[in-house]
C-alpha positions as CSV (number, residue, x, y, z in Angstrom):
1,X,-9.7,-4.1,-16.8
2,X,-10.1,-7.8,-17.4
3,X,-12.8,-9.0,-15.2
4,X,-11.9,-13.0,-15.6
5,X,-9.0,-11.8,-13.2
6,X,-11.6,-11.4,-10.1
7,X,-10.8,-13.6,-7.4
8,X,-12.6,-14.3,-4.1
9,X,-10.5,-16.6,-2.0
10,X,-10.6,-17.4,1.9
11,X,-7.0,-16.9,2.9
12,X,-7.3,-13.5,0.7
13,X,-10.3,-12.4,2.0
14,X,-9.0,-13.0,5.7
15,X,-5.8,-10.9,5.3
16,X,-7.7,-8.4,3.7
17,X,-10.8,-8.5,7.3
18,X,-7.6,-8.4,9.4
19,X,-6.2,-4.9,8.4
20,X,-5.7,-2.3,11.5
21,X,-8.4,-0.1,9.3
22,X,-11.3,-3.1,10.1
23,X,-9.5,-4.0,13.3
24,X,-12.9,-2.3,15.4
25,X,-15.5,-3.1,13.2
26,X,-18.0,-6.4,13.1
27,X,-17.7,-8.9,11.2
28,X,-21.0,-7.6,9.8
29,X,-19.8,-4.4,9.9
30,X,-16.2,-5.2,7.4
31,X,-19.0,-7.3,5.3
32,X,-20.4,-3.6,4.9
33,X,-17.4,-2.0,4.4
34,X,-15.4,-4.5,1.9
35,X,-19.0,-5.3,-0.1
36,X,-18.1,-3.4,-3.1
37,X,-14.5,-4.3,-3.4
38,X,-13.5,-7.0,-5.4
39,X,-9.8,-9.0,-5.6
40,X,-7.7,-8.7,-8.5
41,X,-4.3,-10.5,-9.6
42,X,-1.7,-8.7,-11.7
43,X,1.3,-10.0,-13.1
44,X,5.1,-9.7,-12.4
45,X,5.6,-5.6,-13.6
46,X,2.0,-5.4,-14.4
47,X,0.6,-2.4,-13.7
48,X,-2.1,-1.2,-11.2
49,X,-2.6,1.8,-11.9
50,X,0.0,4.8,-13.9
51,X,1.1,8.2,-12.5
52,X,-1.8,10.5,-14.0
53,X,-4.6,7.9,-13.7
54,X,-7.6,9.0,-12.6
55,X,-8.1,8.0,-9.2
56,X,-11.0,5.1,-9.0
57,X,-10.1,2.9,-6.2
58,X,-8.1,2.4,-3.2
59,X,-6.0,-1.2,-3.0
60,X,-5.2,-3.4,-0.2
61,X,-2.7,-5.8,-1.1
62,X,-3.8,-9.3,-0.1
63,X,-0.8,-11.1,-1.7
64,X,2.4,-10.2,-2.5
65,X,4.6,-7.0,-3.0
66,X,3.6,-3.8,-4.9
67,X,6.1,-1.4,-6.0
68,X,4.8,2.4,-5.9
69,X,7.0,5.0,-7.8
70,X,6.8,8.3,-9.3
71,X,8.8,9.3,-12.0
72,X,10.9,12.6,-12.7
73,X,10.1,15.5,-15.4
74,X,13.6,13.6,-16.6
75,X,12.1,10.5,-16.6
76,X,13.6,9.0,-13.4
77,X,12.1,6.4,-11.7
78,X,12.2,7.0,-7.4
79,X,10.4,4.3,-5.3
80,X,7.9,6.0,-3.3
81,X,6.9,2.8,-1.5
82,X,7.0,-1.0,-1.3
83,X,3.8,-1.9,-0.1
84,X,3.2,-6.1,1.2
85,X,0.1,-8.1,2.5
86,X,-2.1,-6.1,4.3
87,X,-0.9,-2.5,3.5
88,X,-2.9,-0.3,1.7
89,X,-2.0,2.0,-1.6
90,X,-2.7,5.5,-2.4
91,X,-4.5,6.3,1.1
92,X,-3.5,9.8,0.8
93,X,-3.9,10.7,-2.1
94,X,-7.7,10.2,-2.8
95,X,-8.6,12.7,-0.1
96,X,-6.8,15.1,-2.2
97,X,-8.4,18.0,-4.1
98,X,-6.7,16.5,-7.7
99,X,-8.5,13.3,-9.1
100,X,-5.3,11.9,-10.9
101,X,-2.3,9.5,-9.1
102,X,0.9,11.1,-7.6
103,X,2.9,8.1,-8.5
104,X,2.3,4.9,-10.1
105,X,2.1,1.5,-8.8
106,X,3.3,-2.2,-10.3
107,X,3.7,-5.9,-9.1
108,X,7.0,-6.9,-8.0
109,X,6.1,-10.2,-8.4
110,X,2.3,-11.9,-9.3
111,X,-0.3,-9.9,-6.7
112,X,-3.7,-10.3,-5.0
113,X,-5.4,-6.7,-4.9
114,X,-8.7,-5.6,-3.3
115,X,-9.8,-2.9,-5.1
116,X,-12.1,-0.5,-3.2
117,X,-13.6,2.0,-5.5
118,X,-13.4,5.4,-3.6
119,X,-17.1,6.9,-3.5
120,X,-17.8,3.7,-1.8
121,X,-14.8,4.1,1.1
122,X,-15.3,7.4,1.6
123,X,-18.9,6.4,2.1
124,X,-18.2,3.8,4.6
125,X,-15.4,5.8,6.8
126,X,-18.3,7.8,7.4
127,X,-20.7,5.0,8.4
128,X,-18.4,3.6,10.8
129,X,-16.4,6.0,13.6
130,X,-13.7,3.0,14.4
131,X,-12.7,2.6,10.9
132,X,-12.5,6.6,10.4
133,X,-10.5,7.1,13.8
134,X,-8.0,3.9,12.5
135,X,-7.2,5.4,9.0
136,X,-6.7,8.8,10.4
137,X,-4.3,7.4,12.7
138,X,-3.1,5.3,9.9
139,X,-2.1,8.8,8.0
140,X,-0.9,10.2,11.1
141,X,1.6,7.5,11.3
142,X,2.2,8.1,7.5
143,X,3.2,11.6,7.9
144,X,5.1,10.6,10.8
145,X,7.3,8.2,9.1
146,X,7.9,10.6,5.7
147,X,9.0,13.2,8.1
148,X,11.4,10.7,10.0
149,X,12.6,9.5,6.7
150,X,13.8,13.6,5.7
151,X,15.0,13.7,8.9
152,X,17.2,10.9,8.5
153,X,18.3,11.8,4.7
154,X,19.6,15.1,5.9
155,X,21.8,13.7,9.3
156,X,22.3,10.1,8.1
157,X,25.1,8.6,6.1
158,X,24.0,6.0,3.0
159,X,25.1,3.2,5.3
160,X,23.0,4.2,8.1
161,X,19.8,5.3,6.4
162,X,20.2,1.7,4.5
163,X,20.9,0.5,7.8
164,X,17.8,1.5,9.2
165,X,15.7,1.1,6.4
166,X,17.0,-3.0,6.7
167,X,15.6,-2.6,10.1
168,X,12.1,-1.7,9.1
169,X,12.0,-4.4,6.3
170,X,12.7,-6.9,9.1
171,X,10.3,-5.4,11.9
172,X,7.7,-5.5,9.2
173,X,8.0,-8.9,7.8
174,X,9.0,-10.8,11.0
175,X,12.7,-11.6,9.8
176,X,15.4,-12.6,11.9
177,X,17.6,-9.5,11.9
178,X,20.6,-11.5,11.6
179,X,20.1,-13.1,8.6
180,X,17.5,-13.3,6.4
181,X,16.9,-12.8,2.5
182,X,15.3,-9.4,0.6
183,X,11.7,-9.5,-0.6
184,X,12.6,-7.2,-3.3
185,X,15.5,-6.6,-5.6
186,X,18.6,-4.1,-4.1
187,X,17.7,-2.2,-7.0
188,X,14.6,-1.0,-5.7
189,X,16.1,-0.1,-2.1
190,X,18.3,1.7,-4.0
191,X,15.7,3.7,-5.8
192,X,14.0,4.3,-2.9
């Protein structure tokens, strides 16, 4: 990893203090828990991390959109994700028993990553009760919205599940639901 890429900048670091997961926490207290991460920028396609990586880190976004994927045993790409400002990556995946990713994650576009290493969340979920009750809830909500998206594969037709997945893209980014441009290419809704 190229260290010259390490950034620290205000409007960064306040998106990054601002995520649900810190939302009951100090400001003394997120110094605590964000101490040992450090921002990152990556380059259109660049990516942060491959599918059989060993998990090191945990990522916030703090600018821009990541695109997480997994690819087939036939070497088909599916979009497991599209993650904006604010969100965090692979949240599940390092309480897992395996220490390699799931999927595989790349800039859609030039990003601003925190990268947490792992040992050092884990750590600090323990230290703090608020932060641990907010990412549970956070994976709770995960699980919740997997299971709503099956649910809506197997009753939906294409034009409703895109239908409501355009719905979600504009409740999360604050568009205007009758008009308002994609963040991403079709291609990638279309993969996902």
């Amino acid at each position: 990893k190229n260290m010259a890429r390490t950034l620290s900048t205000n409007s960064h670091s306040s998106i990054i203090r601002s995520i649900p997961l810190l939302s009951g926490l100090s400001d003394a207290e997120k110094d605590d828990f964000l101490k040992g991460g450090k921002i990152y920028s990556y380059k259109r396609k660049e990516d942060l991390f491959r599918q059989g990586d060993s998990i090191e880190c945990l990522y916030i976004v703090a600018e821009g959109i990541v695109h997480e994927f997994s690819r087939t045993y036939g070497g088909r790409e599916i979009t497991q994700n599209l993650h904006k400002a604010g969100d965090i990556i692979c949240k599940t995946e390092v309480f897992l028993q395996h220490d390699v990713h799931q999927s595989g994650a790349a800039a859609i576009h030039d990003v601003y990553v925190m990268e947490l290493p792992v040992q050092e969340f884990k750590a600090n979920l323990l230290k703090h009760n608020s932060a641990a009750t907010a990412f549970l809830s956070s994976l709770a909500e995960h699980s919740f919205m997997k299971q709503l998206e099956m649910e809506q594969k197997m009753t939906m037709t294409t034009t409703e599940i895109l239908a409501s997945y355009l719905r979600q893209v504009c409740k999360s980014y604050g568009f205007n639901s009758n008009e308002f441009t994609l963040p991403f290419k079709k291609s990638l809704i279309a993969s996902r």
